[in-house]
PyMOL Python script that loads the backbone (N, CA, C, O; Angstrom):
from pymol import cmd

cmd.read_pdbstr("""\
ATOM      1  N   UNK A   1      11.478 151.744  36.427  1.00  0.00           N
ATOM      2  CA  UNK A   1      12.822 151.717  36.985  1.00  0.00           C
ATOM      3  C   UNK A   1      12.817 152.213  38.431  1.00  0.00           C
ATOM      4  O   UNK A   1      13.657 151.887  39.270  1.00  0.00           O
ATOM      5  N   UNK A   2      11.572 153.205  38.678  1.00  0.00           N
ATOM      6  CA  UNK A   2      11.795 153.645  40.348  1.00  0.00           C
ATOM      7  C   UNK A   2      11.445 152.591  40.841  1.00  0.00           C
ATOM      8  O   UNK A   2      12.384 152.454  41.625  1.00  0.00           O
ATOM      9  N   UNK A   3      10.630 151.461  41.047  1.00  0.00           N
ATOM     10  CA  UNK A   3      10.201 150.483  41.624  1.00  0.00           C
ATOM     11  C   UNK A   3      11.808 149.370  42.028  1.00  0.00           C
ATOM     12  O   UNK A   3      12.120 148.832  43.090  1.00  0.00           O
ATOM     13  N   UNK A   4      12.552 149.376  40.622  1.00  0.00           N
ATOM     14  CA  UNK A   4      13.667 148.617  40.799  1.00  0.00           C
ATOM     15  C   UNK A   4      14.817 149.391  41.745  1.00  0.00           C
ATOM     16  O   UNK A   4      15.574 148.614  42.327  1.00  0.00           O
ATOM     17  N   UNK A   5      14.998 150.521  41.926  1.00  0.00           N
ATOM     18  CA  UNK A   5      15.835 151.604  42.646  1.00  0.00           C
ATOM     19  C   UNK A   5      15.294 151.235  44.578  1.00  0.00           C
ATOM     20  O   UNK A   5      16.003 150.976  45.550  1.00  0.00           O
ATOM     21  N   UNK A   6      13.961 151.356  44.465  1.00  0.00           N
ATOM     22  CA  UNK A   6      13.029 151.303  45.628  1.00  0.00           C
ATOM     23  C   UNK A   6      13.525 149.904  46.345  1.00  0.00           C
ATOM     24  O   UNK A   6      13.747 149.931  47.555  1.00  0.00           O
ATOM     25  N   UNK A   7      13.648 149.034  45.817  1.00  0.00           N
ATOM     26  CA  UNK A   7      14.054 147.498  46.078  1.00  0.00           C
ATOM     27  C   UNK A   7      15.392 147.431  46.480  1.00  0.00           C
ATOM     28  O   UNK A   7      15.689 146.951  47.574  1.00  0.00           O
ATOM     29  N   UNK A   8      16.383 147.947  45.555  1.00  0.00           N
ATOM     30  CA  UNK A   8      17.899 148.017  45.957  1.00  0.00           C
ATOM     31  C   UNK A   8      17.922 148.684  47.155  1.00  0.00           C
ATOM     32  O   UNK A   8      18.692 148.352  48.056  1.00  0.00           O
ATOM     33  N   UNK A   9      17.160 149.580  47.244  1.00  0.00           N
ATOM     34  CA  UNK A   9      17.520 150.561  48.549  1.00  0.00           C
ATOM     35  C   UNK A   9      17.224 149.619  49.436  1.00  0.00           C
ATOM     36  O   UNK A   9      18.109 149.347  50.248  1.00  0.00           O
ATOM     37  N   UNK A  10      15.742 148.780  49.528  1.00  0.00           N
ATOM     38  CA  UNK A  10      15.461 148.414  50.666  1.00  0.00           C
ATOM     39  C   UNK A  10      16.418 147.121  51.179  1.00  0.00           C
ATOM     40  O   UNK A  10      16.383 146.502  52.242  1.00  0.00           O
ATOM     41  N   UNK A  11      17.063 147.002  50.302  1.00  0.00           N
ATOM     42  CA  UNK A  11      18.109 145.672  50.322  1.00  0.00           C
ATOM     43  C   UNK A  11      19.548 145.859  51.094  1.00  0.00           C
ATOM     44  O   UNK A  11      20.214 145.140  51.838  1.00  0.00           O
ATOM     45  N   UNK A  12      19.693 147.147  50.563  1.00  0.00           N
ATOM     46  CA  UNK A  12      21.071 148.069  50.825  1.00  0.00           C
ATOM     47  C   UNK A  12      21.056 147.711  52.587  1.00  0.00           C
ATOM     48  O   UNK A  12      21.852 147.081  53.284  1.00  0.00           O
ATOM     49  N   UNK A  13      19.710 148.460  52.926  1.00  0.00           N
ATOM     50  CA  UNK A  13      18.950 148.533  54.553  1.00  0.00           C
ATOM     51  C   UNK A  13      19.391 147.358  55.397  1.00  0.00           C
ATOM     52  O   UNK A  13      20.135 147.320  56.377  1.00  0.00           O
ATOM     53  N   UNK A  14      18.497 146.073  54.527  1.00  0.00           N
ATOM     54  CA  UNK A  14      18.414 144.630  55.245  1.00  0.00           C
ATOM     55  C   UNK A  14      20.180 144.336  55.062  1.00  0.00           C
ATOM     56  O   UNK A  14      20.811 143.750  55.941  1.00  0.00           O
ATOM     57  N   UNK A  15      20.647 144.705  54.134  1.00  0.00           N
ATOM     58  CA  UNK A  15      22.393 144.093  54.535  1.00  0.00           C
ATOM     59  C   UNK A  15      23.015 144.905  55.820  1.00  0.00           C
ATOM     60  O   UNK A  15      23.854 144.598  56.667  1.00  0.00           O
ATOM     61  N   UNK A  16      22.382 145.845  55.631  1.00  0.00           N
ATOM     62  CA  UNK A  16      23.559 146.983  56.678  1.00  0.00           C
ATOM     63  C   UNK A  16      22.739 146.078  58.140  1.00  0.00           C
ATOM     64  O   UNK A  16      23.349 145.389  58.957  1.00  0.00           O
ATOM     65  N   UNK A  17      21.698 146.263  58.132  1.00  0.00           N
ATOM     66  CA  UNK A  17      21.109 145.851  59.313  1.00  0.00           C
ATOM     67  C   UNK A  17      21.604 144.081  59.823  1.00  0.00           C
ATOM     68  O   UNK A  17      21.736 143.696  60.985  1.00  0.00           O
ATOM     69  N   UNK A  18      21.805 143.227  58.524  1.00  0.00           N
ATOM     70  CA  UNK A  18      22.106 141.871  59.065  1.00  0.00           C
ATOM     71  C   UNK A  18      23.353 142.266  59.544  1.00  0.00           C
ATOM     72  O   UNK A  18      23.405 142.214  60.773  1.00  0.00           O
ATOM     73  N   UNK A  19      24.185 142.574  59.103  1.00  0.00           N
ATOM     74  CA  UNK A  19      25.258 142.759  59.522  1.00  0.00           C
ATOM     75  C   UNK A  19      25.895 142.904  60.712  1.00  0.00           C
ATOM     76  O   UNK A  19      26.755 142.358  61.401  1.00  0.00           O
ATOM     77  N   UNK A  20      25.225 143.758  60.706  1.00  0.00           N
ATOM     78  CA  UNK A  20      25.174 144.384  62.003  1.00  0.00           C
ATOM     79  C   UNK A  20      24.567 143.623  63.551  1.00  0.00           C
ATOM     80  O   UNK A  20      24.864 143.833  64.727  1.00  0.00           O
ATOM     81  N   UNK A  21      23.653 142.725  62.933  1.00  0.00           N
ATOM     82  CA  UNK A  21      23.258 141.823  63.836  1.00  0.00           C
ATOM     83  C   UNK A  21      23.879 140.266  63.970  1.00  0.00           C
ATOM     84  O   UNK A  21      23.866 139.583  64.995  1.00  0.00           O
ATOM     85  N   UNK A  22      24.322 139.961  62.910  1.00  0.00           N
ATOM     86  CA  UNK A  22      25.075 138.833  62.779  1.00  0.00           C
ATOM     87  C   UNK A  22      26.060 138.351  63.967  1.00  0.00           C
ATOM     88  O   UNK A  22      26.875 138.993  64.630  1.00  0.00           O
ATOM     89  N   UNK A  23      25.784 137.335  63.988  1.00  0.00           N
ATOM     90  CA  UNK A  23      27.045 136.760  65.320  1.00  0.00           C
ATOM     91  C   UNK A  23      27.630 135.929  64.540  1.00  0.00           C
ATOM     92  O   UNK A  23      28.674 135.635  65.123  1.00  0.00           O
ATOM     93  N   UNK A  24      27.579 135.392  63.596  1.00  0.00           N
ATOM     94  CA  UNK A  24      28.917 134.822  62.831  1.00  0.00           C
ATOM     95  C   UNK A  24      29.699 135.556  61.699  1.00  0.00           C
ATOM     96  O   UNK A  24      29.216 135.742  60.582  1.00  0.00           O
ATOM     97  N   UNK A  25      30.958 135.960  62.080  1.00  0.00           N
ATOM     98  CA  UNK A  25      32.057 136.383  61.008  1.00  0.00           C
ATOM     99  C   UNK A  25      32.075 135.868  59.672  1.00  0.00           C
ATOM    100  O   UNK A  25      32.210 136.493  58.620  1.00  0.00           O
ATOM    101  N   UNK A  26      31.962 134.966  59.810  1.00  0.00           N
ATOM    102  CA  UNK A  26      31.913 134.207  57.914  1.00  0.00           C
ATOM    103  C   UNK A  26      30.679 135.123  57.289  1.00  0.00           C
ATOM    104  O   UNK A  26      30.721 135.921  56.353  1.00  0.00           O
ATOM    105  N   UNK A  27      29.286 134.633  58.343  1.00  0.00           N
ATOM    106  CA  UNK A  27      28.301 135.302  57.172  1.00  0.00           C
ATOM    107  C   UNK A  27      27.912 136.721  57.006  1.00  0.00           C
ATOM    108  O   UNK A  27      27.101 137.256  56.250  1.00  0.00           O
ATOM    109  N   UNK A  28      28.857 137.276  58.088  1.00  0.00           N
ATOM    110  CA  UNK A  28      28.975 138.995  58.580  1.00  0.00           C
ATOM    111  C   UNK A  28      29.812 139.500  56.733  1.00  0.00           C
ATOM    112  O   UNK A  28      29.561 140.526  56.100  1.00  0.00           O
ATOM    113  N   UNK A  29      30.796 138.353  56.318  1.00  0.00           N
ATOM    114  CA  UNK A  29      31.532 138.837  55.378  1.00  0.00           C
ATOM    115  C   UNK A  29      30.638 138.500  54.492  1.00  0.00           C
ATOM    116  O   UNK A  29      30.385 139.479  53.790  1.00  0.00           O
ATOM    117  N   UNK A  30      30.082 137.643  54.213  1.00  0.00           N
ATOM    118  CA  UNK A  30      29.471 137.394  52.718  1.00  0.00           C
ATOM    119  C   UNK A  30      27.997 138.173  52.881  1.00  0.00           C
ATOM    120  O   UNK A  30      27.132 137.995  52.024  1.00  0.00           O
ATOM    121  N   UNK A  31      27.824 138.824  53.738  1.00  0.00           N
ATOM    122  CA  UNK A  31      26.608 140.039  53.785  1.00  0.00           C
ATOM    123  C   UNK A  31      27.106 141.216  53.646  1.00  0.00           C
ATOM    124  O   UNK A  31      26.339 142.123  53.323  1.00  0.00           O
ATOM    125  N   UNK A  32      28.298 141.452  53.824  1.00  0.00           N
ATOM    126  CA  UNK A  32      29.169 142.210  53.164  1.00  0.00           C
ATOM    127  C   UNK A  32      29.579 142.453  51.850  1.00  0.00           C
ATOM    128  O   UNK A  32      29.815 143.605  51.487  1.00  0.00           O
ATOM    129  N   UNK A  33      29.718 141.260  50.911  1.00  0.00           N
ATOM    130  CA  UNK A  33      29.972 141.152  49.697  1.00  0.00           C
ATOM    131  C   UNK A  33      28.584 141.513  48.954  1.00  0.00           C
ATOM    132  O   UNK A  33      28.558 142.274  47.987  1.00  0.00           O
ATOM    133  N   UNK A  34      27.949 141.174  49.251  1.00  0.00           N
ATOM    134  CA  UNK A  34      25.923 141.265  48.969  1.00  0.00           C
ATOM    135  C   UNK A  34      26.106 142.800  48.567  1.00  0.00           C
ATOM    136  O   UNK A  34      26.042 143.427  47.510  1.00  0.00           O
ATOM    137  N   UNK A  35      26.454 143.218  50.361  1.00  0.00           N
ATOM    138  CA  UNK A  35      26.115 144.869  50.194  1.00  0.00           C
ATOM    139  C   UNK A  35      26.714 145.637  48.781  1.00  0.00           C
ATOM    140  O   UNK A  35      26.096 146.371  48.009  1.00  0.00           O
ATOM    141  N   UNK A  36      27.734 145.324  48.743  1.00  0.00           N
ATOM    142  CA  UNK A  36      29.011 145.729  47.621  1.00  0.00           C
ATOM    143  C   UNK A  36      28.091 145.316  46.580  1.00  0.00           C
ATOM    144  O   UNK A  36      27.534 146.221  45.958  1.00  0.00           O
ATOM    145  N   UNK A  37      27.796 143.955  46.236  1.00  0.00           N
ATOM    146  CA  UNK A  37      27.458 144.205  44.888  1.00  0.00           C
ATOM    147  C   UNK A  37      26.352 144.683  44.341  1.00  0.00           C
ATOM    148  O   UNK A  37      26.205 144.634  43.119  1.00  0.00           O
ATOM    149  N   UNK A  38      25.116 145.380  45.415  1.00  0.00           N
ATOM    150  CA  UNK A  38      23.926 145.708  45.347  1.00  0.00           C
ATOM    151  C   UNK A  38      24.770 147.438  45.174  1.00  0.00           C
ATOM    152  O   UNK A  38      24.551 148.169  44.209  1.00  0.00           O
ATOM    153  N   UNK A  39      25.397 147.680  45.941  1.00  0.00           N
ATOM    154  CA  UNK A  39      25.689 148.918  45.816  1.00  0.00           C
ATOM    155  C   UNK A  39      26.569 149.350  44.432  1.00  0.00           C
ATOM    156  O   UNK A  39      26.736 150.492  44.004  1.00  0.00           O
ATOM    157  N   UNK A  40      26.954 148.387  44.006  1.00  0.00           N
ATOM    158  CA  UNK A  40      27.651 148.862  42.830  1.00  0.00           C
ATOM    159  C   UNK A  40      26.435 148.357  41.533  1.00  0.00           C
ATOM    160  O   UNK A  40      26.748 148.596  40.367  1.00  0.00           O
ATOM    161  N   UNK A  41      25.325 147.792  41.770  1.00  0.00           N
ATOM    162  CA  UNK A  41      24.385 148.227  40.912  1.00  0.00           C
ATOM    163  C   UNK A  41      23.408 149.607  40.718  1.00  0.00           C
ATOM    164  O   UNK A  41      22.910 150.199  39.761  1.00  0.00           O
ATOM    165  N   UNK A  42      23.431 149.775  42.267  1.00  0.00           N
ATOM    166  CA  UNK A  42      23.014 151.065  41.991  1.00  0.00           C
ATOM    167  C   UNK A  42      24.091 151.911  41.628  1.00  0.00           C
ATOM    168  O   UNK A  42      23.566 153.018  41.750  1.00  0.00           O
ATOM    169  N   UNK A  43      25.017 152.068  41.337  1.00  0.00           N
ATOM    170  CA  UNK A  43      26.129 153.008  40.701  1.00  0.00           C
ATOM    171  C   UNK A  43      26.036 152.552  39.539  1.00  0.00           C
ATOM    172  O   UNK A  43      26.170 153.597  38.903  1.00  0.00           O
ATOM    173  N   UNK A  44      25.871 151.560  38.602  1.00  0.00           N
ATOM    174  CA  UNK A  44      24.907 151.269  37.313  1.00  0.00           C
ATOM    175  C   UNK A  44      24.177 152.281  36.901  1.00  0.00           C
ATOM    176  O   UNK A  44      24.366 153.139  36.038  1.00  0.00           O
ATOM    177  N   UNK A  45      23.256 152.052  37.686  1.00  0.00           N
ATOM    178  CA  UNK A  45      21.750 152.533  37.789  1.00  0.00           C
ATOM    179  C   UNK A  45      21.798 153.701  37.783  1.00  0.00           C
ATOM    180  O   UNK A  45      20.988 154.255  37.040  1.00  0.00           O
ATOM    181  N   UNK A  46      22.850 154.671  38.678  1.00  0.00           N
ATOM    182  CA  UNK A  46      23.284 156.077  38.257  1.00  0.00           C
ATOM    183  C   UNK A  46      23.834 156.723  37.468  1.00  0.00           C
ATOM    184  O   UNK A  46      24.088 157.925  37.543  1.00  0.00           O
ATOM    185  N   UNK A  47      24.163 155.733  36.326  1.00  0.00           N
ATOM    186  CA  UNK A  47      25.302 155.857  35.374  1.00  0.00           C
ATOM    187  C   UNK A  47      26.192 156.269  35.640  1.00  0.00           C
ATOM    188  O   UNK A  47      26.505 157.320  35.081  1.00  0.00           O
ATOM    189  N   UNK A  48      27.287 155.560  36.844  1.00  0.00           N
ATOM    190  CA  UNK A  48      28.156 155.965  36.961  1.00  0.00           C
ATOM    191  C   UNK A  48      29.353 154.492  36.828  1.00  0.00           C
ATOM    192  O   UNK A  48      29.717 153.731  37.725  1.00  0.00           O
ATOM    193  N   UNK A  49      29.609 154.501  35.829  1.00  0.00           N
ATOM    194  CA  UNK A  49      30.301 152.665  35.532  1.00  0.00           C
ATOM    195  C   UNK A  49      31.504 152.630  35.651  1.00  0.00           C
ATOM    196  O   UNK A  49      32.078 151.616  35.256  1.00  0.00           O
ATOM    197  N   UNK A  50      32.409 153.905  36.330  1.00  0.00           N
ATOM    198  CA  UNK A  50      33.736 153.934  37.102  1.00  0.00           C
ATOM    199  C   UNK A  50      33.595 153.218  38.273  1.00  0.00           C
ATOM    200  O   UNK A  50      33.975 152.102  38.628  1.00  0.00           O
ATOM    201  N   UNK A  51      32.738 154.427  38.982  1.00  0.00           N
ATOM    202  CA  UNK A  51      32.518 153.922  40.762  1.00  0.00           C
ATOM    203  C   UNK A  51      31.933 152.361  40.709  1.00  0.00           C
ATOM    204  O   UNK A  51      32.469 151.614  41.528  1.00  0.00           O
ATOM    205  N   UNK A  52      30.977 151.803  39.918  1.00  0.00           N
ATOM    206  CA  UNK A  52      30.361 150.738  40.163  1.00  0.00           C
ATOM    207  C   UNK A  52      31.330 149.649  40.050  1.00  0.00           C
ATOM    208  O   UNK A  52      31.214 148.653  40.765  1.00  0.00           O
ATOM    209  N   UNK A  53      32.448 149.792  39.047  1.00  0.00           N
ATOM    210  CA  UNK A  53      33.653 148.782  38.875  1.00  0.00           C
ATOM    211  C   UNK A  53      34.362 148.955  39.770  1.00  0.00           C
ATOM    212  O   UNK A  53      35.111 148.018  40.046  1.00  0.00           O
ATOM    213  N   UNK A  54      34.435 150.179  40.585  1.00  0.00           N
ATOM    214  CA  UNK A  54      35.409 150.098  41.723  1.00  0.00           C
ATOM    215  C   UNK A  54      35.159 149.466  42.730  1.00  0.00           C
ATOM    216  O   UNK A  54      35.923 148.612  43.181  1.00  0.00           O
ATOM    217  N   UNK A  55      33.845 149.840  43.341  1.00  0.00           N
ATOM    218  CA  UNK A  55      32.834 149.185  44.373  1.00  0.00           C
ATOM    219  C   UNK A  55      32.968 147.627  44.169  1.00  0.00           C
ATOM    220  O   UNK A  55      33.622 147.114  45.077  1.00  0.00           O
ATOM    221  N   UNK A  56      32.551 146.806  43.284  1.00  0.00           N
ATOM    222  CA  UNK A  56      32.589 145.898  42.567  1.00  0.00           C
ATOM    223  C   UNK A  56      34.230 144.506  43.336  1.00  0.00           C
ATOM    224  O   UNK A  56      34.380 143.451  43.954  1.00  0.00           O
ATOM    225  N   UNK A  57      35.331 146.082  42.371  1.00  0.00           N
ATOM    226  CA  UNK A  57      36.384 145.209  43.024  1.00  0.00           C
ATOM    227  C   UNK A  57      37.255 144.767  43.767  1.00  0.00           C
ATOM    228  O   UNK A  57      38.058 143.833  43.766  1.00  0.00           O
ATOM    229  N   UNK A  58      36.744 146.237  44.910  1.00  0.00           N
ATOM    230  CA  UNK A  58      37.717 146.722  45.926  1.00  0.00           C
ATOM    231  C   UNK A  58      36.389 146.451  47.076  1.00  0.00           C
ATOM    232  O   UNK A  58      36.823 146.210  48.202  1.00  0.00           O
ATOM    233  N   UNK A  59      35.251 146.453  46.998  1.00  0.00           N
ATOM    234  CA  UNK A  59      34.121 146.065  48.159  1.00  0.00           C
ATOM    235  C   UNK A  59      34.016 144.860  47.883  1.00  0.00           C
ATOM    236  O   UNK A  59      34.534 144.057  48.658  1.00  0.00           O
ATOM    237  N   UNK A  60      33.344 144.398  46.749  1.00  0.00           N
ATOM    238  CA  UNK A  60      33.021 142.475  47.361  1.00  0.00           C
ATOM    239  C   UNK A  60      34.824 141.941  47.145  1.00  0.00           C
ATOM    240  O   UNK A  60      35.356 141.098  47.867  1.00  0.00           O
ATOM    241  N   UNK A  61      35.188 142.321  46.544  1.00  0.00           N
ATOM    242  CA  UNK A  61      36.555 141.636  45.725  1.00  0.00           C
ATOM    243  C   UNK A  61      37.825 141.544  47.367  1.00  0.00           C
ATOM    244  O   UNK A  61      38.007 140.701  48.245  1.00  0.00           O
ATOM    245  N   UNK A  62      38.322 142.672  47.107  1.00  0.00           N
ATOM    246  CA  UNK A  62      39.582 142.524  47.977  1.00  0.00           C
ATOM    247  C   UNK A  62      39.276 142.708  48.866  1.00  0.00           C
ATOM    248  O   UNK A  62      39.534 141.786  49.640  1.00  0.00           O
ATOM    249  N   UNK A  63      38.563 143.870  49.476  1.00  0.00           N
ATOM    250  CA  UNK A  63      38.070 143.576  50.829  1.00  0.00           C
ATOM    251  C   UNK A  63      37.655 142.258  51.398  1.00  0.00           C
ATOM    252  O   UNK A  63      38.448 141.830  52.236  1.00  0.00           O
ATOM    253  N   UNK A  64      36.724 141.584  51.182  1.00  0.00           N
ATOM    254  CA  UNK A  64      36.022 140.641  51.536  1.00  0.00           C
ATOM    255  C   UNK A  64      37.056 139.412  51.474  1.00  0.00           C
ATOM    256  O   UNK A  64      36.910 138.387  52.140  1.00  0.00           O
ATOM    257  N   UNK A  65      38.118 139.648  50.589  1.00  0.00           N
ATOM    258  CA  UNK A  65      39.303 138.447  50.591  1.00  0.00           C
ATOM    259  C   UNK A  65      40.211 138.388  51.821  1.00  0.00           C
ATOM    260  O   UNK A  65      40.486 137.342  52.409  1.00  0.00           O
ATOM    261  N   UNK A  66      40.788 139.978  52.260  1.00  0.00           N
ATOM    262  CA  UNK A  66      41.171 140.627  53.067  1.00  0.00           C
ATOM    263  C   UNK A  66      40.426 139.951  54.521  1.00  0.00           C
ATOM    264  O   UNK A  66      41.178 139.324  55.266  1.00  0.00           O
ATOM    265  N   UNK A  67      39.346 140.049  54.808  1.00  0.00           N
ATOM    266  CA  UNK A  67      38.112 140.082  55.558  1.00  0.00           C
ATOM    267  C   UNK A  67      38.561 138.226  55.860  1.00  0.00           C
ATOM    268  O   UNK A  67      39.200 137.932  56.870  1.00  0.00           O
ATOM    269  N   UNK A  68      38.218 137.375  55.066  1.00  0.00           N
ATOM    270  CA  UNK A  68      38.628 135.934  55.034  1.00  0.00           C
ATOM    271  C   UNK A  68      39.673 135.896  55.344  1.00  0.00           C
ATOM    272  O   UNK A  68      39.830 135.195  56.344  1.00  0.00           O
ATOM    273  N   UNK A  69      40.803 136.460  54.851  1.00  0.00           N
ATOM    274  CA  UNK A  69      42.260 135.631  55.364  1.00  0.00           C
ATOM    275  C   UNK A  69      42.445 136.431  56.637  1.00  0.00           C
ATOM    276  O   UNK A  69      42.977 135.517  57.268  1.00  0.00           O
ATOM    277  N   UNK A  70      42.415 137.444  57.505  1.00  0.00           N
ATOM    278  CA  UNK A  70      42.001 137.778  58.671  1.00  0.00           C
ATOM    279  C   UNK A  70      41.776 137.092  59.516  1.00  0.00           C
ATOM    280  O   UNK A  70      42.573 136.896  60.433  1.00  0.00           O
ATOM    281  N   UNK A  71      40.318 136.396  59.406  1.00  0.00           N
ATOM    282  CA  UNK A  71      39.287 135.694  60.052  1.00  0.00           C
ATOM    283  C   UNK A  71      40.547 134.218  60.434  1.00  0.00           C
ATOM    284  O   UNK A  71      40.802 133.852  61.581  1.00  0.00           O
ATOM    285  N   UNK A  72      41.313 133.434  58.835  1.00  0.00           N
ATOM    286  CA  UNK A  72      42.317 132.775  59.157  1.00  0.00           C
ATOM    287  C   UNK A  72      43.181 132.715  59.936  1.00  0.00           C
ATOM    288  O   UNK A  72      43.472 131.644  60.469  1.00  0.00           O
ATOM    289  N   UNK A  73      43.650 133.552  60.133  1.00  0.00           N
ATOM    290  CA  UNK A  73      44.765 133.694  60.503  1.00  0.00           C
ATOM    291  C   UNK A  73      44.943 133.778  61.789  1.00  0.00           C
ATOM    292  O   UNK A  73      45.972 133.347  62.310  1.00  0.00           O
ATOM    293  N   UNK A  74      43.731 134.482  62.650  1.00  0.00           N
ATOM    294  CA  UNK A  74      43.334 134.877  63.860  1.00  0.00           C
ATOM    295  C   UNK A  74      42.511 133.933  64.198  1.00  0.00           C
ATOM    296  O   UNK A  74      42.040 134.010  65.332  1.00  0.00           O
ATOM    297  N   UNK A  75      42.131 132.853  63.379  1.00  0.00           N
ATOM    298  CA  UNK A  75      41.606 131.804  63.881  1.00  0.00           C
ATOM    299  C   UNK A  75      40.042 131.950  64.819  1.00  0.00           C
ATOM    300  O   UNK A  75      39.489 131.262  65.677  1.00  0.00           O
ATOM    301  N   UNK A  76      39.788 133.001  64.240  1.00  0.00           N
ATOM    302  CA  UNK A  76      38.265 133.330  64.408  1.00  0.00           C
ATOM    303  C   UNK A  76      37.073 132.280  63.881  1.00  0.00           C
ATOM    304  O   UNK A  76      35.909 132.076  64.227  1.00  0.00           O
ATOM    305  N   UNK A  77      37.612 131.942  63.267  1.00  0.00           N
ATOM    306  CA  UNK A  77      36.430 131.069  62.363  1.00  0.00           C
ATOM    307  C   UNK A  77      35.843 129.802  63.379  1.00  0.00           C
ATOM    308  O   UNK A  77      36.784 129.096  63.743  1.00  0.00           O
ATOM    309  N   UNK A  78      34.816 129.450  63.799  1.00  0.00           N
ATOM    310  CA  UNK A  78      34.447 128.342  64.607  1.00  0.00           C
ATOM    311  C   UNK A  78      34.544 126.780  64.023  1.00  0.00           C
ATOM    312  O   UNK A  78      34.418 125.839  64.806  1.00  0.00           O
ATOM    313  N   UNK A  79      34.775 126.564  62.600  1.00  0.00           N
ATOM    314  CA  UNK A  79      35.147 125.136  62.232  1.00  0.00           C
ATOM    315  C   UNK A  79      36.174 124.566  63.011  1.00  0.00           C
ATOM    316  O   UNK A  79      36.189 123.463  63.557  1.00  0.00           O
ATOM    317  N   UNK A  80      37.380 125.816  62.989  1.00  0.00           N
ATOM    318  CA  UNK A  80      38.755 125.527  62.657  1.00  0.00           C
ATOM    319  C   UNK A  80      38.810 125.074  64.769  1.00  0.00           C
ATOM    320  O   UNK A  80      39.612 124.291  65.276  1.00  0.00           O
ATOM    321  N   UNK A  81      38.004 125.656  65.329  1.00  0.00           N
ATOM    322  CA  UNK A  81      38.235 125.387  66.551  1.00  0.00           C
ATOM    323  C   UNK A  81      37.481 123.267  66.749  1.00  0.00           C
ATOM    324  O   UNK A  81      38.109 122.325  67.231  1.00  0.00           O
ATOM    325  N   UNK A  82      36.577 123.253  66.382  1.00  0.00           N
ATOM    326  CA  UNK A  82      35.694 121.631  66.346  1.00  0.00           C
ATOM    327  C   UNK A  82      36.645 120.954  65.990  1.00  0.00           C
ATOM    328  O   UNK A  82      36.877 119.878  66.542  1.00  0.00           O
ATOM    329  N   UNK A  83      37.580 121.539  64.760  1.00  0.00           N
ATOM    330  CA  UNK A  83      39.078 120.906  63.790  1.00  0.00           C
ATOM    331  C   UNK A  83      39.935 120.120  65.231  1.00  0.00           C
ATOM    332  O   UNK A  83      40.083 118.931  65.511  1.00  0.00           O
ATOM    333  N   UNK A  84      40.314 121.196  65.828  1.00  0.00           N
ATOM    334  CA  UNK A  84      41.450 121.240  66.526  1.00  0.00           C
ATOM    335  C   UNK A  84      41.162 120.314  68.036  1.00  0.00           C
ATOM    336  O   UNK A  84      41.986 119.592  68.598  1.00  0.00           O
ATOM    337  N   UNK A  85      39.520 120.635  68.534  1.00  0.00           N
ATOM    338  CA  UNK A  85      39.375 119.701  70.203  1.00  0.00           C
ATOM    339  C   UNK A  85      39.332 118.006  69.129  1.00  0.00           C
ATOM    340  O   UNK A  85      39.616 116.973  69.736  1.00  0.00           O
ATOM    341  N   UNK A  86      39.078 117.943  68.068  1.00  0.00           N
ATOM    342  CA  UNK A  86      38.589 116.085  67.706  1.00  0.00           C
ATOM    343  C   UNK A  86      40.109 115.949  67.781  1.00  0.00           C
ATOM    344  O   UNK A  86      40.445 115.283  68.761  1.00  0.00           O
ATOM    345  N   UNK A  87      40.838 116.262  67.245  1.00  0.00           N
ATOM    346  CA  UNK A  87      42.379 116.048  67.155  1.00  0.00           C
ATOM    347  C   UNK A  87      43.305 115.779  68.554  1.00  0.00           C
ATOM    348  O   UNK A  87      44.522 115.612  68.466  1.00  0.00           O
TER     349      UNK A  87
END
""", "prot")
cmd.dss("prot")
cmd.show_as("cartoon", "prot")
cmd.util.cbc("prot")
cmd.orient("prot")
């Protein structure tokens, strides 16, 4: 099981770090959702199956929904701009 703990961590790392490097918003959020649900396995893994359902539905869940309709609305997203010059 330390080998499987050792892995999550190093995963935890590579999300925080893409993230962080990412130049597109869409996949900034769904490396976001990653993080959340890696992190709420290790709250599994700690036996802690409150926090991990919370993490779960308030980190990948509403946040990350939150995070999308944002991105909408403000018209951040680069499709919606290609949408709008063909038109």
């Amino acid at each position: 099981m330390h080998i499987m703990e050792m892995i999550l961590l190093s995963f935890l790392v590579v999300c925080a770090i893409a993230v962080a490097l990412s130049k597109n918003l869409l996949t900034s959020i769904v490396i976001f959702m990653a993080y959340s649900v890696i992190m709420s396995i290790i709250w599994m893994i700690l036996e802690s199956p409150d926090l991990a359902i919370t993490e779960a539905a308030v980190g990948a869940g509403v946040t990350s929904v939150l995070f999308y309709i944002t991105l909408k609305k403000i018209h951040a997203m680069k499709g919606e701009e290609d949408d709008e010059i063909e038109e």
